[in-house]
C-alpha positions as CSV (number, residue, x, y, z in Angstrom):
1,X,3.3,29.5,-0.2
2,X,4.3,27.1,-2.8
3,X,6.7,23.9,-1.2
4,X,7.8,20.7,-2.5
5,X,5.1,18.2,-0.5
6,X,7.5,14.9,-1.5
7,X,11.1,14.8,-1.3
8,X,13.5,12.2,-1.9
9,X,14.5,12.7,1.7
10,X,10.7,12.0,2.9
11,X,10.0,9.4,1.1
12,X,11.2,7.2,2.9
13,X,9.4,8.0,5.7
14,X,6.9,8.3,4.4
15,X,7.1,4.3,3.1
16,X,8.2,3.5,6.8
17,X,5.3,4.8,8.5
18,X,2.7,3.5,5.7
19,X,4.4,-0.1,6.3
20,X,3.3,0.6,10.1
21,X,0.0,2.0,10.0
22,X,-0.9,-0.8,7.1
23,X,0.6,-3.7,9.7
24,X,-1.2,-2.5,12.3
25,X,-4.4,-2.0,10.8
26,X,-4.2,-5.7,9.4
27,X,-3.7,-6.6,12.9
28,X,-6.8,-4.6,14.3
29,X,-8.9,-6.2,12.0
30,X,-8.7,-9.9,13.9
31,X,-8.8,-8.2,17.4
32,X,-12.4,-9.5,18.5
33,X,-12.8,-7.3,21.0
34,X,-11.5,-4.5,19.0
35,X,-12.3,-4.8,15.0
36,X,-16.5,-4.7,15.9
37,X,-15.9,-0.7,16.9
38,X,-13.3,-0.1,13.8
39,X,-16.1,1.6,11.8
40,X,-14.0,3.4,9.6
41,X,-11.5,1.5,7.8
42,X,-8.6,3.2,7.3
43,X,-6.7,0.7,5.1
44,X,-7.7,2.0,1.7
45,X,-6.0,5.6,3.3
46,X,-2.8,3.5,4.4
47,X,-2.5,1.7,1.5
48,X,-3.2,4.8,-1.0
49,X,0.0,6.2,0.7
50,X,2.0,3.6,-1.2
51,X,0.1,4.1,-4.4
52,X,0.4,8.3,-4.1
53,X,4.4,7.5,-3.4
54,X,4.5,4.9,-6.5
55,X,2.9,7.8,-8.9
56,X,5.2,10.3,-7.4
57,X,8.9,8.0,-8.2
58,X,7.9,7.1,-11.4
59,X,8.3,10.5,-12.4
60,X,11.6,10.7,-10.7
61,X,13.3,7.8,-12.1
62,X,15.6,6.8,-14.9
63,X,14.3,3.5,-15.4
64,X,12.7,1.9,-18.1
65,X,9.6,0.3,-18.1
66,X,11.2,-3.8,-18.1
67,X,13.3,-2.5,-15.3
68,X,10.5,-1.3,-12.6
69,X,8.2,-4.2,-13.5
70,X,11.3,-6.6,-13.2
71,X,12.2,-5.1,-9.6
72,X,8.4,-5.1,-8.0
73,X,8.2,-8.6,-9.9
74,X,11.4,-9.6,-7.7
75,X,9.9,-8.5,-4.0
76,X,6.9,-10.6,-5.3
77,X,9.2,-13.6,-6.1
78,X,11.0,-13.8,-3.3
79,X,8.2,-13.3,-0.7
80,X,6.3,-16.3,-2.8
81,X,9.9,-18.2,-2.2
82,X,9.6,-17.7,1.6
83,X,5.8,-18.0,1.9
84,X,6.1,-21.3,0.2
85,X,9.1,-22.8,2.9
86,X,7.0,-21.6,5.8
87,X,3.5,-23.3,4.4
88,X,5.6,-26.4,4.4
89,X,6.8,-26.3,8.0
90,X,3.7,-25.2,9.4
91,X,2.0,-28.0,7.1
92,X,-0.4,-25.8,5.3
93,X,-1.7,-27.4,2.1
94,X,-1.1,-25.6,-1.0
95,X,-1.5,-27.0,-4.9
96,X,0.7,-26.5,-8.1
97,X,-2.3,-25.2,-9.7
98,X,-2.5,-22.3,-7.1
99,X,1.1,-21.8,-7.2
100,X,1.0,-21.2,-11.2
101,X,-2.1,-19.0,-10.7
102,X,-0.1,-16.9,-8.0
103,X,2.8,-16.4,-10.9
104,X,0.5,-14.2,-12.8
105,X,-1.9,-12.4,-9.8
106,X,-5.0,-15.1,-10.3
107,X,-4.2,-16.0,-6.7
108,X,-3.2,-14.8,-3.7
109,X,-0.4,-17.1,-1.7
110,X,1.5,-13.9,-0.4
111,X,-0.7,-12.2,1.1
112,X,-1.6,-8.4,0.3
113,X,0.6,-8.8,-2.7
114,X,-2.6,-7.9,-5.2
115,X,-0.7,-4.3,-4.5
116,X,2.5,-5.6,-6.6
117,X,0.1,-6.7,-9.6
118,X,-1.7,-3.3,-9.6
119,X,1.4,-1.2,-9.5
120,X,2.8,-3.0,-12.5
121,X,-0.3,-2.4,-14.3
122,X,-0.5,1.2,-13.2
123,X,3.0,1.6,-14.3
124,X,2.3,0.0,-17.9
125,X,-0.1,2.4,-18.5
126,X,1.9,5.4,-17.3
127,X,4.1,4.2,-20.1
128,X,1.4,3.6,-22.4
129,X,0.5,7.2,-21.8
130,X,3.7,8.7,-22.2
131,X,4.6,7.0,-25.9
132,X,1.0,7.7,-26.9
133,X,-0.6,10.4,-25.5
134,X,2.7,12.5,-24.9
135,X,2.0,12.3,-21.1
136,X,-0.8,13.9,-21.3
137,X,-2.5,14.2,-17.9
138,X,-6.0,13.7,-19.0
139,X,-5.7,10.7,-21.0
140,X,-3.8,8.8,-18.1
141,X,-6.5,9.9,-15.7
142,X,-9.1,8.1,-18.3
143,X,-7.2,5.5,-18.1
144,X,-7.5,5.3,-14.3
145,X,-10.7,5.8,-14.3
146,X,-11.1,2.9,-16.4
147,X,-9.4,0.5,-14.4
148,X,-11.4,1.7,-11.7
149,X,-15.1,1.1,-13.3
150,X,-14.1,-2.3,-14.7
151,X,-12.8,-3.4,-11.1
152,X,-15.9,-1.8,-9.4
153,X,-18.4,-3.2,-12.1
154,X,-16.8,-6.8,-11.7
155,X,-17.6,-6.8,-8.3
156,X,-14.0,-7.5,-6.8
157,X,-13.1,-6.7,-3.2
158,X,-13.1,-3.1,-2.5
159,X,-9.3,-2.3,-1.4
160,X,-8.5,-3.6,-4.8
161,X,-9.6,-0.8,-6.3
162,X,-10.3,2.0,-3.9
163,X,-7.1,3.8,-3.6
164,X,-5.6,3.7,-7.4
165,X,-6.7,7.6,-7.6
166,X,-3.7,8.1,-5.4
167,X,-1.5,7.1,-8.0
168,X,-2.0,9.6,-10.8
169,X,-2.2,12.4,-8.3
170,X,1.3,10.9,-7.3
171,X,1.9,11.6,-10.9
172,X,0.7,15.0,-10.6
173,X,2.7,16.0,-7.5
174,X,5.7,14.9,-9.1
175,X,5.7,16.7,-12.1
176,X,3.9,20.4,-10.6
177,X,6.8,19.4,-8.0
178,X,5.0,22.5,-5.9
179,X,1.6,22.7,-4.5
180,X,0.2,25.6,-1.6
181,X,0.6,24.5,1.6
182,X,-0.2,26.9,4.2
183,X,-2.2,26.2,7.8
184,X,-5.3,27.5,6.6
185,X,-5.4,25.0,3.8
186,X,-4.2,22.6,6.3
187,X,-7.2,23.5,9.3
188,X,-9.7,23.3,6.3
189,X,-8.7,19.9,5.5
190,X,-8.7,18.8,9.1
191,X,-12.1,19.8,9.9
192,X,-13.6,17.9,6.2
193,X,-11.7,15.0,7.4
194,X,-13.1,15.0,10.5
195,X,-17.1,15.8,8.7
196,X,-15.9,12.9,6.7
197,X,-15.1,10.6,9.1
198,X,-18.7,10.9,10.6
199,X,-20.3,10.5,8.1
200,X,-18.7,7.0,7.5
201,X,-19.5,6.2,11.6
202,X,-23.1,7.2,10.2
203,X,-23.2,5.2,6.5
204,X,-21.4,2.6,6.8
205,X,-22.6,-0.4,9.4
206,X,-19.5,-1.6,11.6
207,X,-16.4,-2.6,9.4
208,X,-18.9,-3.8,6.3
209,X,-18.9,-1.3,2.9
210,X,-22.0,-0.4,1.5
211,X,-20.7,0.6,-1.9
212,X,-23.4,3.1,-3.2
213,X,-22.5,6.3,-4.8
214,X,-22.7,8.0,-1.9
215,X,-20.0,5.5,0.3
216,X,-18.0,5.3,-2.7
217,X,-17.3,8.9,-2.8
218,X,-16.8,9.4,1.0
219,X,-14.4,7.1,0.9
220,X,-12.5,8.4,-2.0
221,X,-12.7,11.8,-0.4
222,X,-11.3,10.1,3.3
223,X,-8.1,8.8,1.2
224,X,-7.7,11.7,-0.5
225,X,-7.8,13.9,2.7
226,X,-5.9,11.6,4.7
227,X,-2.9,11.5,2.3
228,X,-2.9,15.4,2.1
229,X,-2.6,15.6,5.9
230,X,-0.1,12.4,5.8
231,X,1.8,14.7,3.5
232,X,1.9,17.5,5.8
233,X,3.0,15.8,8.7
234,X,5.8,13.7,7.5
235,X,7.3,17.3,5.5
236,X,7.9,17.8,9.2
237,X,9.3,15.0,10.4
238,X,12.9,14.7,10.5
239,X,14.4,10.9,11.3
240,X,17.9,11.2,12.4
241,X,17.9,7.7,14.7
242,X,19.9,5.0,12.1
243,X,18.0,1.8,13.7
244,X,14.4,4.1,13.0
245,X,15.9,4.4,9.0
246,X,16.6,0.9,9.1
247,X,13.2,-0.1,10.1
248,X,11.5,2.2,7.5
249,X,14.1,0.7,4.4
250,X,12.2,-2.4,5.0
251,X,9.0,-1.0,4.0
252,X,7.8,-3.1,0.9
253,X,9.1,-6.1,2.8
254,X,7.3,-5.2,6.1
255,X,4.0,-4.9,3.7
256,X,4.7,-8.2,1.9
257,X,5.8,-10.3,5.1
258,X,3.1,-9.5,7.3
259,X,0.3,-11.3,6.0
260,X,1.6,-14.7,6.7
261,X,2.6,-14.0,10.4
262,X,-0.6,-12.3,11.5
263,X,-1.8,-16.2,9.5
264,X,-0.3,-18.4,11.5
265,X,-1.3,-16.3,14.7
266,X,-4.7,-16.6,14.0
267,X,-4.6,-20.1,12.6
268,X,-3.4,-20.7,16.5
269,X,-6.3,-18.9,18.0
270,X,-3.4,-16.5,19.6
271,X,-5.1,-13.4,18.5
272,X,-7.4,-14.0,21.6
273,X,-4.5,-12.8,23.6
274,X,-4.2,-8.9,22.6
275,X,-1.0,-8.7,24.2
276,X,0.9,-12.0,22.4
277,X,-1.2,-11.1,19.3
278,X,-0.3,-7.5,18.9
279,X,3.7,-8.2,19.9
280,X,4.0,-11.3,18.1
281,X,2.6,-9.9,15.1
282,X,4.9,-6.9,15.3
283,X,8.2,-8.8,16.5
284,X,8.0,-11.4,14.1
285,X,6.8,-9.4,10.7
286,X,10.1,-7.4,11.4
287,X,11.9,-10.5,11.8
288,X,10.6,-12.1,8.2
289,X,11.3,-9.0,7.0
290,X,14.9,-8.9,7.5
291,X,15.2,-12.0,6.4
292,X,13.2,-11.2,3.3
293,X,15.6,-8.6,2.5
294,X,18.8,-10.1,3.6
295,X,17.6,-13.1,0.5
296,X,17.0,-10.3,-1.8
297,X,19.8,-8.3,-1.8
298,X,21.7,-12.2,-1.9
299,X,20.1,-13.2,-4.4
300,X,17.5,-11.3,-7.2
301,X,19.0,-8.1,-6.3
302,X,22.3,-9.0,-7.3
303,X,21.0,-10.1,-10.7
304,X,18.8,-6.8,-11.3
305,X,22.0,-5.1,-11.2
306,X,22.7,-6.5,-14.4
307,X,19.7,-6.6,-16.3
């Protein structure tokens, strides 16, 4: 039976939960007990949540093309702004040079913001494709593809470019609006996730990516799955707690204020205490986050508005 898979009502959740799993994976990664048996990384899954979601609104919305760029430019900016105070008091060197070089995605002060640089290019050429191709769905997906085999060929870090498929299928939910869902579909999934998931525990040697062909398309196959079943379970999840709906509105600043916390824990060695590590991590990231939107909405937000 045909259903909408996104909503405007889900996505929200969906964004909340991503911010979690993506946090908490980032924190399992410098868990030395821990990270040697996390075989299978899930981040490219977690973050191709965010990318599927991006795809998905840009379909949806009114805005122009200066006006997205200008808002994901802004959660960039003001996350730099706060990264920038907090090197200072914790007395971690940074250069002008850098700084300039973050400005335009050459280098990375805010950490895991290489995200906010690819959705603005994603989002360009989604524009691109709409003046010149008329939208057409094939051309876009060339375009993809291209981005794809230009990052892979220059031999950047994998999550760079590992989940942008989930972008133009974002684009594809959002204008078929419908795709069959039905609990066979959903047990067949399942069980090739599951195939595909050993297979990884088999291929790939503890958290380190061989990227042959074969990895390569394992893993694009685990994101793909994964966000289908992600899909599937958050249509059914229904958030009526208003604190839960707070925590999930500050998704993009949960993602962007993370990386300096779970930083300064490890800088201080306290990711040998799970318990401190894991808490702390958690505790405070929410904290920066709040903040990071309370300087937003204060400041850049109130601006956007007029632009």
């Amino acid at each position: 039976m045909g259903s909408n898979v996104i909503t405007k009502d889900n996505t929200n959740i969906m964004k909340g939960i991503g911010a979690i799993l993506i946090l908490l994976h980032h924190i399992v990664q410098y868990i030395p007990l821990v990270s040697k048996y996390y075989t299978v990384t899930f981040g490219y899954s977690f973050v191709g949540i965010f990318f599927l979601i991006s795809g998905y609104g840009i379909t949806k919305s009114n805005r122009g093309l200066f006006s997205r760029i200008l808002k994901l430019y802004s959660y960039f900016l003001i996350a730099l702004f706060l990264y920038l105070i907090i090197f200072n008091i914790f007395d971690i060197e940074i250069t002008i040079n850098n700084v300039l070089k973050s400005l335009i995605g050459l280098f990375e002060i805010v950490n895991f913001s290489w995200y906010i640089f690819e959705i603005i290019i994603l989002n360009i050429m989604y524009f691109i494709n709409e003046k010149l191709f008329k939208g057409n769905y094939l051309s876009f997906i060339i375009m993809v593809i291209t981005m794809f085999m230009i990052l892979f060929i220059k031999e950047v870090d994998a999550w760079l470019y590992m989940s942008l498929f989930m972008f133009p299928i974002g684009v594809l939910l959002g204008k078929k609006e419908r795709l069959n869902i039905n609990k066979i579909n959903n047990i067949i999934v399942f069980i090739l996730f599951i195939i595909i998931n050993i297979l990884l525990v088999l291929f790939v040697n503890k958290t380190t990516v061989d990227f042959k062909i074969l990895n390569m398309f394992l893993f694009l196959l685990h994101i793909v799955l994964f966000n289908y079943l992600f899909l599937v379970i958050c249509k059914r999840i229904n958030i009526k707690n208003k604190y839960v709906k707070d925590i999930f509105n500050l998704s993009s600043f949960i993602y962007l204020s993370q990386g300096i916390v779970i930083r300064l824990f490890i800088m201080y060695e306290y990711n040998n205490n799970v318990l401190i590590y894991i808490s702390g991590s958690i505790i405070f990231t929410l904290i920066l986050a709040i903040v990071l939107k309370y300087l937003y909405n204060l400041t850049l937000k109130k601006l956007l508005t007029k632009c």
